[in-house]
PyMOL Python script that loads the backbone (N, CA, C, O; Angstrom):
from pymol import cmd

cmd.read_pdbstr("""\
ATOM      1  N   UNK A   1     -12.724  28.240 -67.277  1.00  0.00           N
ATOM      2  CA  UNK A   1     -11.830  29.335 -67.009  1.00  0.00           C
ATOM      3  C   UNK A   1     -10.640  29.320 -67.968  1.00  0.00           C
ATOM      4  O   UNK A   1     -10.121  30.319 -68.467  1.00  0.00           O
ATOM      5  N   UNK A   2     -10.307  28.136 -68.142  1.00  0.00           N
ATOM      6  CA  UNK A   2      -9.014  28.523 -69.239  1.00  0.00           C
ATOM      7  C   UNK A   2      -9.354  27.677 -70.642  1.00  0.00           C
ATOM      8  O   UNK A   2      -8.420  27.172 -71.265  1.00  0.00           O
ATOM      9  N   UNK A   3     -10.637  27.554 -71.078  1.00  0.00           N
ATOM     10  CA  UNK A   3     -11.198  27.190 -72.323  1.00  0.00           C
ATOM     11  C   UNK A   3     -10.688  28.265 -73.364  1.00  0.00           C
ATOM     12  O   UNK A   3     -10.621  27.886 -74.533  1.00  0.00           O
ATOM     13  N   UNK A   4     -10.354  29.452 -73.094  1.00  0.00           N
ATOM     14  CA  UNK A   4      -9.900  30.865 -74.231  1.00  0.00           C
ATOM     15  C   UNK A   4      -8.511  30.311 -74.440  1.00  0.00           C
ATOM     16  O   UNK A   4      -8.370  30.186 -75.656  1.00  0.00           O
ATOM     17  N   UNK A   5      -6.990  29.770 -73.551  1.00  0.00           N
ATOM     18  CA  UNK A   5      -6.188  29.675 -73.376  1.00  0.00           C
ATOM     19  C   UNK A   5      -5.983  28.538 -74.805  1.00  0.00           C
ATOM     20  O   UNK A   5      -6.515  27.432 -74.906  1.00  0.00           O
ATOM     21  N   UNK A   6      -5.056  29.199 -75.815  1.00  0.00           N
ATOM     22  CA  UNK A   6      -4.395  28.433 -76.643  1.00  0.00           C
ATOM     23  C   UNK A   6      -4.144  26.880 -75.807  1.00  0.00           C
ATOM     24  O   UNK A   6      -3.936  26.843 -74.595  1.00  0.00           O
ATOM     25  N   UNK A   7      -4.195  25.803 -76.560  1.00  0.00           N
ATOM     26  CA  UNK A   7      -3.973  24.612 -76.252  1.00  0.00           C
ATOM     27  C   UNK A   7      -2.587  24.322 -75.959  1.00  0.00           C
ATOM     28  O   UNK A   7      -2.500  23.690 -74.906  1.00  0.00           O
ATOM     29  N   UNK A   8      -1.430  24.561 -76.527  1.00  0.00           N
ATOM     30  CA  UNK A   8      -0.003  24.641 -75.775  1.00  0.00           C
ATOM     31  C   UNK A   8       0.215  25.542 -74.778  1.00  0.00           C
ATOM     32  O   UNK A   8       1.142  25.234 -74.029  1.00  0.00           O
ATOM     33  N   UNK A   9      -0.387  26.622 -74.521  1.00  0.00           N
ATOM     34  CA  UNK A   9      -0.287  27.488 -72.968  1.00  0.00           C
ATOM     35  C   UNK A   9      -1.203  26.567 -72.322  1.00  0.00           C
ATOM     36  O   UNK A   9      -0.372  25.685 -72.107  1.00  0.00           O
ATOM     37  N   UNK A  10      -2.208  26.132 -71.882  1.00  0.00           N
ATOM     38  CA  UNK A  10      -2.925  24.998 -71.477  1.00  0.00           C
ATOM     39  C   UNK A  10      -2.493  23.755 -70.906  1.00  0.00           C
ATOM     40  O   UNK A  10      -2.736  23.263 -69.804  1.00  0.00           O
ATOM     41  N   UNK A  11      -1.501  23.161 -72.296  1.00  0.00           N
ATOM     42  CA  UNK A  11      -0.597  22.032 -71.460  1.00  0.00           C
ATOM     43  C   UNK A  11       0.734  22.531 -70.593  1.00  0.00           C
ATOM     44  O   UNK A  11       1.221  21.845 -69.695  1.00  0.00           O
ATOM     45  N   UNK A  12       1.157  23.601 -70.927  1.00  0.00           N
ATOM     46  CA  UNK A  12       2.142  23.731 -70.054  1.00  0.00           C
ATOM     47  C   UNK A  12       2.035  23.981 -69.097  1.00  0.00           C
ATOM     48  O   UNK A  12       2.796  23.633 -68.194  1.00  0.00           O
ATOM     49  N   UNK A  13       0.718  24.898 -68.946  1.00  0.00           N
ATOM     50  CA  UNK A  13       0.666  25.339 -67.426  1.00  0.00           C
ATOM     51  C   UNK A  13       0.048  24.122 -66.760  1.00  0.00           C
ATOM     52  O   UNK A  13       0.461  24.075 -65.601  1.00  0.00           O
ATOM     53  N   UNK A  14      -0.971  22.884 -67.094  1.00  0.00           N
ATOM     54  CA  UNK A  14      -0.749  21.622 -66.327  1.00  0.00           C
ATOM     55  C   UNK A  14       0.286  21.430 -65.910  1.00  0.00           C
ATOM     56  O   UNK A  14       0.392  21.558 -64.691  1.00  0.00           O
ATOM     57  N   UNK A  15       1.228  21.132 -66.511  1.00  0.00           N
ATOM     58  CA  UNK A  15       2.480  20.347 -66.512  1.00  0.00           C
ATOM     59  C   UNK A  15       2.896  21.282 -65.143  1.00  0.00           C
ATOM     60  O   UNK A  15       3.507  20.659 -64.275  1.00  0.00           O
ATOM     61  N   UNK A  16       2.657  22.509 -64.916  1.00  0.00           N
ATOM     62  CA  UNK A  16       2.916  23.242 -63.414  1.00  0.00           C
ATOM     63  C   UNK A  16       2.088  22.524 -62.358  1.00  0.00           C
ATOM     64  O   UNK A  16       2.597  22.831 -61.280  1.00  0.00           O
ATOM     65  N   UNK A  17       1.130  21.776 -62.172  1.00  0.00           N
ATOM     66  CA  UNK A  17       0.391  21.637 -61.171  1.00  0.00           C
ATOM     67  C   UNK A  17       0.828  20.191 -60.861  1.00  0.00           C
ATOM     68  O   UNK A  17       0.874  19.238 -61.639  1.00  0.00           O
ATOM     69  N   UNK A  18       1.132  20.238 -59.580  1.00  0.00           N
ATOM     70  CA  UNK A  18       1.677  18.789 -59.236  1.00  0.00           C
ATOM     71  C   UNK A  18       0.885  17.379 -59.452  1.00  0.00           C
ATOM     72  O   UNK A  18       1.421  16.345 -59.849  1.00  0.00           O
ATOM     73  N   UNK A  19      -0.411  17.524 -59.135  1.00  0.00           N
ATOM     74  CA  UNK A  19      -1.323  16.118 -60.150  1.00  0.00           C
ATOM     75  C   UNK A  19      -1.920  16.030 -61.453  1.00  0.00           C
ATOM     76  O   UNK A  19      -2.730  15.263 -61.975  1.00  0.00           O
ATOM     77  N   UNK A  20      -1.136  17.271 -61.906  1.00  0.00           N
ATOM     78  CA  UNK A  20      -0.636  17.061 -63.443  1.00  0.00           C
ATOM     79  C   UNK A  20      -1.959  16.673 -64.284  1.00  0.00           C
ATOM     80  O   UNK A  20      -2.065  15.833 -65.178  1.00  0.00           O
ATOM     81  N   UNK A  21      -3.121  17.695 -63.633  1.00  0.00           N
ATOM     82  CA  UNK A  21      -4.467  17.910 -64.644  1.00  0.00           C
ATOM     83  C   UNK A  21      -5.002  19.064 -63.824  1.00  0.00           C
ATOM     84  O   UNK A  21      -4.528  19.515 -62.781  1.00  0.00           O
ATOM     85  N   UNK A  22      -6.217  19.512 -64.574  1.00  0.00           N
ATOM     86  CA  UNK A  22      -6.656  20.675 -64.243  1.00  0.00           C
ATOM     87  C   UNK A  22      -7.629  20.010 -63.668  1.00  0.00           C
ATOM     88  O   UNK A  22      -7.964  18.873 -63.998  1.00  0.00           O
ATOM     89  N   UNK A  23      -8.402  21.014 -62.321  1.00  0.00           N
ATOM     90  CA  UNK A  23      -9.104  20.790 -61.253  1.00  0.00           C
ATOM     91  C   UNK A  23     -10.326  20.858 -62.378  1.00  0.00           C
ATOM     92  O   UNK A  23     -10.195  21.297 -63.520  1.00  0.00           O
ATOM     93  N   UNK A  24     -11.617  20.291 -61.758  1.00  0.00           N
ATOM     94  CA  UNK A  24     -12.929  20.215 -61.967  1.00  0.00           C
ATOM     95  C   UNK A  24     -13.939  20.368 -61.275  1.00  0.00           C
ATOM     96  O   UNK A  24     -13.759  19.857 -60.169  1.00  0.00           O
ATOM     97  N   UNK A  25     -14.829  20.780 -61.372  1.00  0.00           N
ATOM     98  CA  UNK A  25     -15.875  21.459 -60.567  1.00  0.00           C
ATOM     99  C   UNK A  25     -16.521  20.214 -59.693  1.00  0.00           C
ATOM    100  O   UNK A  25     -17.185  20.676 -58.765  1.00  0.00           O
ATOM    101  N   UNK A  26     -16.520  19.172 -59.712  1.00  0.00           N
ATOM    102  CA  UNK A  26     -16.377  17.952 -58.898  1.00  0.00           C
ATOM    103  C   UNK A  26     -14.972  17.677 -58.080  1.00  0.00           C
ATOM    104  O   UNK A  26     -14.976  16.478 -57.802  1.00  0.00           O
ATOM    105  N   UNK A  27     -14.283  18.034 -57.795  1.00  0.00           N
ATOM    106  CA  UNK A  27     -13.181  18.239 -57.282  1.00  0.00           C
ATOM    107  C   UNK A  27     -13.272  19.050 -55.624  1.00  0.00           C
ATOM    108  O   UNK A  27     -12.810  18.742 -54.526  1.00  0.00           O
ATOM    109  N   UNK A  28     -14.257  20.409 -56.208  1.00  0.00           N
ATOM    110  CA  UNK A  28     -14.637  21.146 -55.364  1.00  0.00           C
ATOM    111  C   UNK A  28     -15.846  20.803 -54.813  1.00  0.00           C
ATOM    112  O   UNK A  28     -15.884  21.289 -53.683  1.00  0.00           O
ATOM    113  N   UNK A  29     -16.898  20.174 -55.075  1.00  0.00           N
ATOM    114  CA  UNK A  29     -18.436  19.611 -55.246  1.00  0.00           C
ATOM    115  C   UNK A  29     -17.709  18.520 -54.302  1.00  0.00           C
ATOM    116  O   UNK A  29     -18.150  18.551 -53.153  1.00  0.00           O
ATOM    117  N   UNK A  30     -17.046  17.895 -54.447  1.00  0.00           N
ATOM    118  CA  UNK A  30     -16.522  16.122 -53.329  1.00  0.00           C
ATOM    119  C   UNK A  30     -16.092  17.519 -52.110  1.00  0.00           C
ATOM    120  O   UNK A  30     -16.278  17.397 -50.900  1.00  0.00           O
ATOM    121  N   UNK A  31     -15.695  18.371 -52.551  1.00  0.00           N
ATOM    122  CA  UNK A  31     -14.799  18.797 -51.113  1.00  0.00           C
ATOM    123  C   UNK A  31     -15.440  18.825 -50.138  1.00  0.00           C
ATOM    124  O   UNK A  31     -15.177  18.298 -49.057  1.00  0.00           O
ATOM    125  N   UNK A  32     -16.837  19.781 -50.592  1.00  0.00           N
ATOM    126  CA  UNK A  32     -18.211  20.512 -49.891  1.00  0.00           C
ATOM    127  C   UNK A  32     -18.687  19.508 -49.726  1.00  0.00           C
ATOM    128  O   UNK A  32     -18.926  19.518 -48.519  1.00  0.00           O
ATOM    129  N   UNK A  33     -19.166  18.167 -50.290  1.00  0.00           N
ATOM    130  CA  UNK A  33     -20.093  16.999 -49.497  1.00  0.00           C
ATOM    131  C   UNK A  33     -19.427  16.528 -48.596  1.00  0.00           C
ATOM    132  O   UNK A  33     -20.066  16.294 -47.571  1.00  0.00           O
ATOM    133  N   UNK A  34     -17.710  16.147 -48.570  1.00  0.00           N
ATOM    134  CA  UNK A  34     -17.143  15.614 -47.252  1.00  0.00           C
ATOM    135  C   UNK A  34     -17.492  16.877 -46.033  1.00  0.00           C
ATOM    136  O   UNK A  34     -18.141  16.498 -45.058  1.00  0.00           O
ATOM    137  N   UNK A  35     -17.126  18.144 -46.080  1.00  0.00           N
ATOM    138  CA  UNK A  35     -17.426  18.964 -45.121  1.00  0.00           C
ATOM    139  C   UNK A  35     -18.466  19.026 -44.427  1.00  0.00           C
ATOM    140  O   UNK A  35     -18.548  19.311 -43.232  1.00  0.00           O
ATOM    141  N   UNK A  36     -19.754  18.616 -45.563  1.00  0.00           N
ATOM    142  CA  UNK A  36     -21.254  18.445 -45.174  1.00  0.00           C
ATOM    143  C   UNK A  36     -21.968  17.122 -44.400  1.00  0.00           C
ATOM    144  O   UNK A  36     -23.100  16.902 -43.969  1.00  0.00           O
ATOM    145  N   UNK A  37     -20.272  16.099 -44.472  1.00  0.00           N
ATOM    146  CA  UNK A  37     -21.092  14.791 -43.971  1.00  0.00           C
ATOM    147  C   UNK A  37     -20.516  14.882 -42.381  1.00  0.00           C
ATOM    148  O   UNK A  37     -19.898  15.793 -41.832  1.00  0.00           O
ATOM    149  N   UNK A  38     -20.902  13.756 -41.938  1.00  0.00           N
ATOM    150  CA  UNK A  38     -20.241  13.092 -40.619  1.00  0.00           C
ATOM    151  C   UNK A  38     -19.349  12.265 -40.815  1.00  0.00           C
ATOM    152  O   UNK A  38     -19.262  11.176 -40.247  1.00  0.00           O
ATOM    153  N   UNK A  39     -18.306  12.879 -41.968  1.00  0.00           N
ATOM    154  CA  UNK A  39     -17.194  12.143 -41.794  1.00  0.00           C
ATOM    155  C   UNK A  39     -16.301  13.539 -41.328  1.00  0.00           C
ATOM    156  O   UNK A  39     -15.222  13.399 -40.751  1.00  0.00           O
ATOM    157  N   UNK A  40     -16.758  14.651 -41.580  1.00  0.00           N
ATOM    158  CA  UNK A  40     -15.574  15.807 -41.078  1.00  0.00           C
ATOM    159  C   UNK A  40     -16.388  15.972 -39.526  1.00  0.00           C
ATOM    160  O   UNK A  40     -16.286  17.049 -38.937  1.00  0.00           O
ATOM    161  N   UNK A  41     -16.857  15.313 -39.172  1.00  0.00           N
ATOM    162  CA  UNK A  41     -17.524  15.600 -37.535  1.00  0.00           C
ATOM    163  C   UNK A  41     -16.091  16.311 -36.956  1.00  0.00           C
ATOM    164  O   UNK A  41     -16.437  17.475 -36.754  1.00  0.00           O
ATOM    165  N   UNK A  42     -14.699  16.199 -36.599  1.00  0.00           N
ATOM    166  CA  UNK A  42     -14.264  16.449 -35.853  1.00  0.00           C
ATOM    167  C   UNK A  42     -12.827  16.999 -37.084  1.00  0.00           C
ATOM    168  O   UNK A  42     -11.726  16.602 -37.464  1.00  0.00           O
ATOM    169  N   UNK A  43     -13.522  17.825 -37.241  1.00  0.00           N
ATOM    170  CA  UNK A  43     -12.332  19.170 -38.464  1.00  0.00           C
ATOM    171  C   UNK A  43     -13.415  20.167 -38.226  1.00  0.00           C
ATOM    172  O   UNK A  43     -14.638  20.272 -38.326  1.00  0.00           O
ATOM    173  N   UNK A  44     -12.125  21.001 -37.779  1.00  0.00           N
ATOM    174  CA  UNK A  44     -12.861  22.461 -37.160  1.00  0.00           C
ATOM    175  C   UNK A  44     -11.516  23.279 -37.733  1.00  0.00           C
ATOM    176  O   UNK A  44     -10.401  22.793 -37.921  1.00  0.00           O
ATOM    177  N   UNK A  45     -11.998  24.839 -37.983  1.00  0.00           N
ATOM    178  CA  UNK A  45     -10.968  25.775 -38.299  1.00  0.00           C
ATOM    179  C   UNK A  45     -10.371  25.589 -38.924  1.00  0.00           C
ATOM    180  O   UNK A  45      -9.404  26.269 -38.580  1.00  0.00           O
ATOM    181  N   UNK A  46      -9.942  24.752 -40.348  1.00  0.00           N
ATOM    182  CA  UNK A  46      -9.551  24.855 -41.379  1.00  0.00           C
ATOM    183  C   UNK A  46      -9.596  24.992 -42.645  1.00  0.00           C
ATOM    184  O   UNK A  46     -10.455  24.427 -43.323  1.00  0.00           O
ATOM    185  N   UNK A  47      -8.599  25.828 -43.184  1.00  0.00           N
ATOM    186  CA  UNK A  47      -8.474  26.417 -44.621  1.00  0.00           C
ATOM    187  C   UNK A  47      -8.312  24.733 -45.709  1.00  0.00           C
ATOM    188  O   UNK A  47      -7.301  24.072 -45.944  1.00  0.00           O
ATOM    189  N   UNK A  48      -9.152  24.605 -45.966  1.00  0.00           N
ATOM    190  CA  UNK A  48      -8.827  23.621 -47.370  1.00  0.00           C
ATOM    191  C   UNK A  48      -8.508  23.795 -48.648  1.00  0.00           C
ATOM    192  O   UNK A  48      -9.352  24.122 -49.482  1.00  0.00           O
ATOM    193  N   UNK A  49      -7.296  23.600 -48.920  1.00  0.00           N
ATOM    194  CA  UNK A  49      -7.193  24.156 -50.680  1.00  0.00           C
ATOM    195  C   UNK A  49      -7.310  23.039 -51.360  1.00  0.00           C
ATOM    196  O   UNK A  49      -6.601  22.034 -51.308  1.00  0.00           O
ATOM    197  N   UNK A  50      -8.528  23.330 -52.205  1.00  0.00           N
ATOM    198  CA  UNK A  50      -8.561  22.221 -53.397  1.00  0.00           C
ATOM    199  C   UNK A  50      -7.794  22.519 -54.775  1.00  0.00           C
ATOM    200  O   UNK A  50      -8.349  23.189 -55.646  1.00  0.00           O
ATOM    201  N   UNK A  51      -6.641  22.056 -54.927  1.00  0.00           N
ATOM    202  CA  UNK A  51      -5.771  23.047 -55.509  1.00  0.00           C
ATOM    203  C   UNK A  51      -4.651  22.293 -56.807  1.00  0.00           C
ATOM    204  O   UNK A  51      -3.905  22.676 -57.708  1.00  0.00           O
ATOM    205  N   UNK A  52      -5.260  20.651 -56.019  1.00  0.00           N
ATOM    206  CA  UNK A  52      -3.965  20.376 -57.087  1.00  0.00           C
ATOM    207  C   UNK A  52      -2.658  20.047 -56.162  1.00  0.00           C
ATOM    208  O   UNK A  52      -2.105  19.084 -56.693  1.00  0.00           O
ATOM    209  N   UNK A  53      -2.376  20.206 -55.704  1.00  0.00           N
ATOM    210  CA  UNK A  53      -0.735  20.326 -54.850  1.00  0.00           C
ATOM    211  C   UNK A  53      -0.171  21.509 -55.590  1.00  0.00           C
ATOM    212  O   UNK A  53       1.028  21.522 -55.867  1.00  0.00           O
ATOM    213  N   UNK A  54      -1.216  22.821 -56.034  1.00  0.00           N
ATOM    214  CA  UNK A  54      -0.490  23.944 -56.588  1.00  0.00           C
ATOM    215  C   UNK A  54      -1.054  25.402 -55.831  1.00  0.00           C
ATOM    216  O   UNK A  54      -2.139  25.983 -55.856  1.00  0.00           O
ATOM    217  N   UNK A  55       0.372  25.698 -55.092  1.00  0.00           N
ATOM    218  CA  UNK A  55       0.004  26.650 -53.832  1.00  0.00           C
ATOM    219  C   UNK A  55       0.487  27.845 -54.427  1.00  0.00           C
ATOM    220  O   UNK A  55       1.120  27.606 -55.455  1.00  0.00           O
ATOM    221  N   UNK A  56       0.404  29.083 -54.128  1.00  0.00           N
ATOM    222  CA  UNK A  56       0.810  30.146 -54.689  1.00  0.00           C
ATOM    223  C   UNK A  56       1.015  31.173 -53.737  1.00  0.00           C
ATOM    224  O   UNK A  56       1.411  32.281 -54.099  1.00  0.00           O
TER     225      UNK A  56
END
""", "prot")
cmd.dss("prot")
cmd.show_as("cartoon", "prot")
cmd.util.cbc("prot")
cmd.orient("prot")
């Protein structure tokens, strides 16, 4: 998604996201296998943002 993005617009806008790297499609892929195991047995009704600590 931001592979077009000049390489200094790139680092700066990291430098916005509080763990200070860009998310990865394994990031989201770990989210969906915890949801899928029996370790979320008892998480119901919630919004998960895989996000970075960057809310908008």
């Amino acid at each position: 998604m931001t592979d077009k993005l000049p390489d200094d617009v790139r680092k700066a806008w990291v430098k916005t996201i509080p763990l200070r790297r860009e998310g990865q499609a394994e990031d989201v892929a770990n989210t969906c296998i915890y949801l899928a195991s029996d370790l979320s047995g008892y998480v119901t009704g919630q919004v998960i943002s895989v996000c970075g600590g960057m809310h908008t």
